[in-house]
N, C-alpha and C positions, 0 to 999 in steps of 0.2 A: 077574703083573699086567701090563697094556698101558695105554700113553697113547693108546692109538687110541682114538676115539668119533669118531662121525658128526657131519656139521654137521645139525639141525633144521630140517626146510621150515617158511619162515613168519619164523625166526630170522636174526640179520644173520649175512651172511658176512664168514669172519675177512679181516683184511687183507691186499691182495696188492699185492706192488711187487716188480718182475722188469725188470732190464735187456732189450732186444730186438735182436737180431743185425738190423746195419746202423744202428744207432744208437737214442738215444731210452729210454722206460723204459714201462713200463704199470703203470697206477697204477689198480685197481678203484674206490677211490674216485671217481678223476674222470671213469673212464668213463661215459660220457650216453646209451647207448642208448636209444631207443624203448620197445623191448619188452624186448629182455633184453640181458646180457652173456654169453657163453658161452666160460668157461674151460674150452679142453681139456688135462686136465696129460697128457705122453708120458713115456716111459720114456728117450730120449735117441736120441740120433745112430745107437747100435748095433742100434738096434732094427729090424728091417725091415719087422715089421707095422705100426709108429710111421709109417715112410718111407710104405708105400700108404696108412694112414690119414687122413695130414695132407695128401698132394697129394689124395685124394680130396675134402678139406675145400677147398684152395685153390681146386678146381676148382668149386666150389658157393659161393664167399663172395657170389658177386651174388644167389644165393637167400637166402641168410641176410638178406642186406645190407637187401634188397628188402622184407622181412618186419621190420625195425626189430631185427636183432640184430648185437650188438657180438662179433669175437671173435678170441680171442689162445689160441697153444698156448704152453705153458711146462716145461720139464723141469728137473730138474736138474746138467746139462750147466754143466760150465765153459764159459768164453765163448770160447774155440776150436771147441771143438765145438756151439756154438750157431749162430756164424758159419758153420762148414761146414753142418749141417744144411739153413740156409736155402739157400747156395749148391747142395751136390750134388745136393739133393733139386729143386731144379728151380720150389721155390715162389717162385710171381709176387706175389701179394699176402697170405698169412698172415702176422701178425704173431708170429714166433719167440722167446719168452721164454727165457732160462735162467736160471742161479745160486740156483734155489729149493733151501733150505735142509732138511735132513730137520725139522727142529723145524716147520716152515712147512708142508711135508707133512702133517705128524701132525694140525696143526692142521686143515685140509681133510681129515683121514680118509680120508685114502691110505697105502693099505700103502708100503712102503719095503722092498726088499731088497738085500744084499749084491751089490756087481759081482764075476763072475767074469773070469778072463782066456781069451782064447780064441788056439788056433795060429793061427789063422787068419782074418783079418778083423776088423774093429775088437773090442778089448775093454770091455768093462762097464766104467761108472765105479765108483769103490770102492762109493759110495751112490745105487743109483736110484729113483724113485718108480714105482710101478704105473701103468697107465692111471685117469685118470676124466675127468669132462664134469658140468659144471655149468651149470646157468643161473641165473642172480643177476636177479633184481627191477633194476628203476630204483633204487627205494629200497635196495640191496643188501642186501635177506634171499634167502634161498635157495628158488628155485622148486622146482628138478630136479635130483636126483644120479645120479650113474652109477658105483659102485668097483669097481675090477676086482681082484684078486692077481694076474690072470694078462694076457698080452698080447694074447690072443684073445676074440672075442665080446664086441666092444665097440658101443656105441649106433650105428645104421645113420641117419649122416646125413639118409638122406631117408625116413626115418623119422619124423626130427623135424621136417622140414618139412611130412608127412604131416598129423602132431597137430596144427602150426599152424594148419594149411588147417582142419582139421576144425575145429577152435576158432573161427575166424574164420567158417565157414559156420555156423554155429550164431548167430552174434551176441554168443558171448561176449564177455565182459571178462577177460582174465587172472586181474586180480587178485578181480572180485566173483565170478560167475560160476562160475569155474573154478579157485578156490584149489587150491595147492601142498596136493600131499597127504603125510599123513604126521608132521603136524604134531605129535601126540601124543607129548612126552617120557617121561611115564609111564605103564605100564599102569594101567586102571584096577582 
């Protein structure tokens, strides 16, 4: 048996509060975005496809920005290596979460694996989280998921920007219009 389960589109998202390297804490509840909130959870510091993923992200926050979304990466990284993260990796304005707990994980329905240790080059924390990418409502129920087990073939930034566009030349509404799909707990 697993305590893993999905969070439900349409459903509130569970609660997130993550200290952020350089100071400060993010708190989902109090974030006020426009349009959305978009937690991307990483695997941590050792990660390297984590490293090009999230400078990719830093490098697009004015598109996100620009389109009314809020967004923070969060791993589960002690807060040395949260600090370094933001440092080596070179990001100018992503805000860098750490210290999420594996219980806190489960609850957002992200895998969690074992850190190994490596000869060479940083090694694995004892417990890290998988990739995923969420977007949260205003209201904080959950739009959009993304889980990953593994650390490749993750949601392509301008992608999502993409779906915006398209959303928005349409004249949709997010929330009438264009409900979060998936919504269905049960089968019928």
């Amino acid at each position: 048996m697993t305590d893993l389960r999905p969070i439900i589109p349409r459903q509130p998202a569970p609660q997130l509060v993550a200290p952020l390297a350089g100071g400060g804490a993010y708190d989902l509840a109090i974030d006020s975005p426009r349009l959305f909130s978009m937690v991307v959870f990483y695997r941590g510091l050792h990660c390297q496809q984590c490293n090009a993923y999230l400078i990719e992200l830093d490098g697009m926050l004015d598109e996100f920005e620009k389109r009314g979304v809020s967004t923070v990466a969060i791993s589960c990284d002690e807060p040395a290596r949260g600090e370094r993260a933001l440092a080596d990796w070179g990001l100018k304005r992503l805000r860098i979460g750490y210290g999420l707990r594996p219980r806190m994980a489960r609850d957002w329905g992200l895998f969690l694996s074992e850190g190994r240790p490596r000869k060479e080059g940083l090694s694995e924390p004892p417990i890290c989280c998988e990739p995923g990418l969420f977007l949260i409502n205003p209201d904080k129920t959950l739009f959009f998921s993304a889980v990953q087990n593994m650390p490749f073939a993750r949601p392509r930034f301008a992608d999502l920007i993409d779906g915006f566009e398209f959303m928005f030349s349409k004249g949709y509404f997010i929330d009438k219009e264009c409900p979060a799909k998936g919504e269905l707990a049960n089968a019928p």
